[in-house]
C-alpha positions in Angstrom: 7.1 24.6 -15.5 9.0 21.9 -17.6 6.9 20.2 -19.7 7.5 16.8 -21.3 6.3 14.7 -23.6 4.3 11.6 -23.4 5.9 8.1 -24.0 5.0 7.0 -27.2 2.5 3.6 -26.9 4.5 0.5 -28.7 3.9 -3.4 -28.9 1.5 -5.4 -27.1 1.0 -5.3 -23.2 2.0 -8.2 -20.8 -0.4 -9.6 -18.6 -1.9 -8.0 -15.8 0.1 -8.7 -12.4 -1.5 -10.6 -10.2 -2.7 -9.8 -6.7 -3.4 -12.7 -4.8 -1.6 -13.0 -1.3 -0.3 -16.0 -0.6 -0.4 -16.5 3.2 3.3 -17.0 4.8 2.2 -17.2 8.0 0.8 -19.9 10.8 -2.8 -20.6 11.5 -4.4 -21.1 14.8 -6.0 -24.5 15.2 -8.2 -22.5 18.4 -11.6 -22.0 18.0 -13.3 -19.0 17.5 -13.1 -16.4 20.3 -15.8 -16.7 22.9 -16.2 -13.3 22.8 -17.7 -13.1 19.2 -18.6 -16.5 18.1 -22.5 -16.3 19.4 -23.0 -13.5 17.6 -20.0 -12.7 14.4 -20.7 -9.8 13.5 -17.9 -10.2 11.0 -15.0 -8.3 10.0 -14.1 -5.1 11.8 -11.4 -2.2 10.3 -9.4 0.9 12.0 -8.7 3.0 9.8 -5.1 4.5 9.7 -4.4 8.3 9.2 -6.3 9.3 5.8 -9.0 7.2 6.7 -11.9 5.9 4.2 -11.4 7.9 0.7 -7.7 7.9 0.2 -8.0 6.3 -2.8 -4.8 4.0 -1.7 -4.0 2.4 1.7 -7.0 2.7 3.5 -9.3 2.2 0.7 -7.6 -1.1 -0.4 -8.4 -2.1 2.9 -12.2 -1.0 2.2 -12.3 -3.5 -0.5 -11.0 -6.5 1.6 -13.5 -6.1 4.1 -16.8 -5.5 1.3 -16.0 -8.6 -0.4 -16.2 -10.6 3.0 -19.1 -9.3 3.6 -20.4 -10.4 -0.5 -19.2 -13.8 0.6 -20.1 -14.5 4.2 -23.5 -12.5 4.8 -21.1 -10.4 7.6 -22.5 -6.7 8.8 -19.0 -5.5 8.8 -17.9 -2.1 10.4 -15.3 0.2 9.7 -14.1 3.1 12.5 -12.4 6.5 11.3 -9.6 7.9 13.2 -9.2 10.7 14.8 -7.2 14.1 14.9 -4.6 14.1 18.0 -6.1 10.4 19.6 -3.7 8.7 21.9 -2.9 5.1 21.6 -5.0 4.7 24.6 -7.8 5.7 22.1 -6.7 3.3 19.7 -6.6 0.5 22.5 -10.4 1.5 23.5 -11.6 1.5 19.8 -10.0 -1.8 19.3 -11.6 -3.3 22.7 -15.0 -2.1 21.8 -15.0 -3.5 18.8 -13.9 -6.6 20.1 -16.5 -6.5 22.6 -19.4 -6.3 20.2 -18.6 -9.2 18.4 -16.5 -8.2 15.8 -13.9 -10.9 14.6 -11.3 -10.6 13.4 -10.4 -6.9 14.1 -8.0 -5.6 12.0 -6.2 -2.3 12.9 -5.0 -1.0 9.2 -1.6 0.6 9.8 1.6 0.4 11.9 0.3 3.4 13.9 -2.1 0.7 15.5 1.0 -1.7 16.6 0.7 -1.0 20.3 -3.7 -1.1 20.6 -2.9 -4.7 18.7 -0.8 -5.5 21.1 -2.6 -4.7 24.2 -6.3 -5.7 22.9 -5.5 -8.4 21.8 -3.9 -9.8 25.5 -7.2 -8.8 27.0 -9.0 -10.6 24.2 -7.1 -13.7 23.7 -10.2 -15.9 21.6 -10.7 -13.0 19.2 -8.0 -13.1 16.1 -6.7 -9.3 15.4 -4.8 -8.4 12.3 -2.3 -5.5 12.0 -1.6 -4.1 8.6 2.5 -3.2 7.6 3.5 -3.9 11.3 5.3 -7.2 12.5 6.2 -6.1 15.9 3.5 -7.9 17.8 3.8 -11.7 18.4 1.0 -12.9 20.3 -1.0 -16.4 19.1 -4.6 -14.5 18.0 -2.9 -11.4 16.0 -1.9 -11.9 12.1 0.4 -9.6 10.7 -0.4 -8.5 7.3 3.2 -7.4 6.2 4.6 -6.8 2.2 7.9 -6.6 0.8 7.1 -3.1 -0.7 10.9 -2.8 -1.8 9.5 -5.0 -4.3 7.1 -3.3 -5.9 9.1 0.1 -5.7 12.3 -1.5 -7.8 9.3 -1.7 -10.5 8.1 1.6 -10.2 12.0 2.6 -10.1 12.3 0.9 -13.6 9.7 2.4 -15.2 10.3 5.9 -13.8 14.4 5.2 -15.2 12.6 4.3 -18.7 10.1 6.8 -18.8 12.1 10.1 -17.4 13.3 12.6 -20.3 15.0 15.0 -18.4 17.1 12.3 -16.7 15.5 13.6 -13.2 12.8 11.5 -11.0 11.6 12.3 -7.9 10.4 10.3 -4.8 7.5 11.9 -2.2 7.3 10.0 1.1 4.7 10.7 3.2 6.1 10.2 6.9 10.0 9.7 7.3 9.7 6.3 8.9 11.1 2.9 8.3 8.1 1.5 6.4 7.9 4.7 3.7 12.0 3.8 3.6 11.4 0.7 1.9 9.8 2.3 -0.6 12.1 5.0 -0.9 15.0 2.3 -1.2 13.3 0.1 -3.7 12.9 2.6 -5.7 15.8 4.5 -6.1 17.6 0.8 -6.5 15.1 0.2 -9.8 16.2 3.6 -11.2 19.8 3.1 -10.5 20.2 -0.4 -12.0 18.3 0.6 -15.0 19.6 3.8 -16.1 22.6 5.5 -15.3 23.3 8.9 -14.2 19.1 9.3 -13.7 18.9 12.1 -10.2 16.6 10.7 -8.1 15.1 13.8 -5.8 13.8 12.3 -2.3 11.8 14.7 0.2 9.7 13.5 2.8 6.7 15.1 3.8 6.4 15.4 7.7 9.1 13.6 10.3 5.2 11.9 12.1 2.0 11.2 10.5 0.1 13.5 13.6 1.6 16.2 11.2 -0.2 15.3 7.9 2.0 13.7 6.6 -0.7 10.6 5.2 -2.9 12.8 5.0 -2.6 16.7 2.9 -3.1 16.6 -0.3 -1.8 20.3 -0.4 1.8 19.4 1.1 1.9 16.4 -1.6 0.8 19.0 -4.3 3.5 21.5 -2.8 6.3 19.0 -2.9 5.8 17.5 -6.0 5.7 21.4 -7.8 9.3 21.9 -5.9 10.4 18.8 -7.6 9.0 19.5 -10.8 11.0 23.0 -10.9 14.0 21.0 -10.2 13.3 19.2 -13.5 11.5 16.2 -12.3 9.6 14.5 -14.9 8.7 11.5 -13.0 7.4 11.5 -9.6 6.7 8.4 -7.5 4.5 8.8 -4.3 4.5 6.9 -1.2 2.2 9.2 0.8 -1.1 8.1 1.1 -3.9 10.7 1.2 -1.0 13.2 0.3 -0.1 11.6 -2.7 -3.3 13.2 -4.7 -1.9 16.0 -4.8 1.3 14.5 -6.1 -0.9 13.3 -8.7 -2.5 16.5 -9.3 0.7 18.7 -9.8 2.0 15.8 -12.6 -1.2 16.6 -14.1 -1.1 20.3 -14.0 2.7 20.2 -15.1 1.9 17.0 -17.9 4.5 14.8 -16.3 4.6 11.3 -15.3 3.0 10.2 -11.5 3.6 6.8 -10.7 0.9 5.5 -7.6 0.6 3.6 -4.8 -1.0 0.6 -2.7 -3.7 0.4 -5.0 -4.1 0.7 -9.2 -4.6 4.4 -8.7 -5.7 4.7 -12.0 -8.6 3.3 -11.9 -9.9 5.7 -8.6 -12.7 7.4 -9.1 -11.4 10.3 -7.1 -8.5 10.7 -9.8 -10.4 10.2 -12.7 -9.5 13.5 -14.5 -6.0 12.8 -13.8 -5.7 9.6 -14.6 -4.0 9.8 -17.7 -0.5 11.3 -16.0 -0.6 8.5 -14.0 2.2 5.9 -15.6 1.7 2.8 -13.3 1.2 2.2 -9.3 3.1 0.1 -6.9 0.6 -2.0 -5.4 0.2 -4.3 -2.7 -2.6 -6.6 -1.8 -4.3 -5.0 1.2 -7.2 -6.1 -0.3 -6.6 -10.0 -0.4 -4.9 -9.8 3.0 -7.9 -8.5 4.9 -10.1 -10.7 2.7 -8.0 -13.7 3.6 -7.8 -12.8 7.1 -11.4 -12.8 7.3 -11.9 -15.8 5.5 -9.7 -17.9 7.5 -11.4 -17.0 10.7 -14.5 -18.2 8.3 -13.0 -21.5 8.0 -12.5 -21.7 12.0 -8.5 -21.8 11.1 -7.3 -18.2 12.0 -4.6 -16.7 10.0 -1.6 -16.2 12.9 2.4 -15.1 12.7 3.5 -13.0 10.0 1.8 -12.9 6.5 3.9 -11.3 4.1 2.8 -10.4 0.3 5.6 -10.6 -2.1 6.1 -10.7 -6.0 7.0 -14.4 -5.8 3.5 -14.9 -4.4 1.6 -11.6 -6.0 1.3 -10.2 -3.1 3.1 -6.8 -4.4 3.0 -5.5 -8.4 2.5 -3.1 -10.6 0.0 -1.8 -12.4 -0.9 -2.2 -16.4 -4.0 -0.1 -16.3 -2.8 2.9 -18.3 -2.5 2.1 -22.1 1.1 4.1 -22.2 2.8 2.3 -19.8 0.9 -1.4 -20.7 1.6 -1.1 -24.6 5.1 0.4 -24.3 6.9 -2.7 -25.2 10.8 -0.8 -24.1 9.2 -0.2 -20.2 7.3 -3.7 -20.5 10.7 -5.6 -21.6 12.5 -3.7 -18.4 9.5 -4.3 -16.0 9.6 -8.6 -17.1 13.1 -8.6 -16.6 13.4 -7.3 -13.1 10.6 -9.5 -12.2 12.4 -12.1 -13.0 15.6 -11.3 -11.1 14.0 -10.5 -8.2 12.1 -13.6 -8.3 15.0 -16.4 -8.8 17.3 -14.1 -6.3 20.0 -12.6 -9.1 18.1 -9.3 -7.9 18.4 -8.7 -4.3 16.6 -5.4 -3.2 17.3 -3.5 -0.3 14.8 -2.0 2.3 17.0 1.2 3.5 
């Protein structure tokens, strides 16, 4: 395997992103469902594909819904999905919850667009959320959308200053329009940053039912296929799947860049953490959390809620001392931050 070396820590870091969403979106001025407000239980999660322990996506998620319970004394709940279920089982997991008192319900993934949709008509007073999906428009359902295009042009930036061999690869989980974003972000950051930088793209599975969020093993096996092509950076978008990504960087003492969450501080990646560069985040955590709290506040969250940079919705990472004291990577990073924010950087999203 190709082996190359580490980027060489210089200057001082920047400041820390920040990761508060800023809601875009409308709020209901209805009460609080019928159905739930004798008896709120509090917030309920669905988990996507990967479910509880992914160390990204899902587990994000996990955080938004612990620190409403901190604040607001709920006894929230949190349901794991299941191998091969229908989205007929998705609509009854949704209702039940629902049912019990559970408000707001948040179904975490796109996957969950069509339960939403159809729990939430049968359930009008209780507010659902859907996380990366803005297909359902109903008055009681929030969607928790990002610009993740965002983020990715970042992570593309700091895999075009960090590569050696002038070869990067990209690892998408599913081959979907969401994971194109990222996909497209990305390879936009490493093109307008370095020139003649190969950016190798593969995509895991063509529909999450085949693993595609969630083996670690076919991440692992993708990213070693990359690496013998003479990858020395590899950015993830692949949820469960992308520890092995992580992994084989490790193994092969290249660069991994993360995702959805600051993957560097996981305790499930702790012995790798070091060949982690940076992560591409976005604030699941503040948009379930916000969610929460504005059905708290008797002032649902409705419409479309998007994270952004503008509003630190979406960043990246400074965990890692390499990539937060390189001042070369740090320079790049402020730069394109700044495009992107006052519009002389338009990214794309395919």
């Amino acid at each position: 395997m190709r082996r190359v070396s580490r980027i060489a820590v210089a200057g001082v870091a920047t400041a820390a992103l920040a990761v508060t969403v800023s809601a875009c979106g409308s709020s209901s001025t209805s009460s609080s469902s019928s159905e739930s407000s004798a008896k709120n239980l509090g917030l309920a999660l669905a988990y996507d594909v990967g479910g509880k322990g992914d160390q990204s996506f899902n587990d994000a998620a996990t955080a938004g819904l612990e620190k409403a319970d901190a604040e607001f004394g709920y006894k929230s709940t949190a349901v794991e999905p299941q191998d091969g279920e229908s989205d007929a089982d998705k609509v009854q997991r949704l209702e039940n919850l629902a049912k019990q008192g559970y408000n707001p319900v948040i179904g975490v993934g796109f996957a969950y667009a069509p339960a939403v949709k159809e729990a939430a008509a049968k359930y009008p007073k209780t507010t659902f959320g859907i996380v990366d999906d803005e297909q359902v428009k109903a008055d009681n359902v929030a969607a928790l959308v990002f610009h993740e295009e965002e983020a990715s042009y970042l992570a593309g930036v700091a895999a075009a200053k960090a590569t050696k061999s002038d070869v990067v690869g990209f690892i998408g989980g599913v081959d979907v329009p969401l994971i194109h974003k990222f996909e497209a972000g990305f390879k936009q950051g490493v093109e307008d940053t370095k020139k003649g930088v190969t950016v190798k793209s593969q995509y895991l599975t063509e529909t999450a039912a085949e693993g595609g969020f969630s083996s670690p093993d076919k991440g692992e096996s993708a990213a070693e296929g990359q690496i013998d092509a003479g990858a020395d950076v590899i950015y993830a978008a692949a949820g469960l799947s992308g520890q092995g990504v992580i992994k084989a960087a490790n193994a092969n003492d290249i660069w991994a860049i993360g995702v959805d969450s600051d993957q560097y501080k996981q305790d499930a990646l702790k012995a790798y953490k070091d060949s982690i560069l940076t992560s591409a985040m976005k604030n699941v955590e503040g948009a379930v959390f916000n969610l929460a709290k504005s059905v708290e506040d008797g002032n649902p969250q409705t419409g479309v809620v998007r994270g952004s940079l503008e509003n630190g919705g979406v960043s990246v990472s400074n965990s890692n001392p390499a990539f937060a004291g390189n001042a070369d990577i740090q320079a790049a990073i402020k730069k394109a931050e700044e495009g992107i924010k006052d519009g002389s950087i338009t990214v794309k999203t395919s």
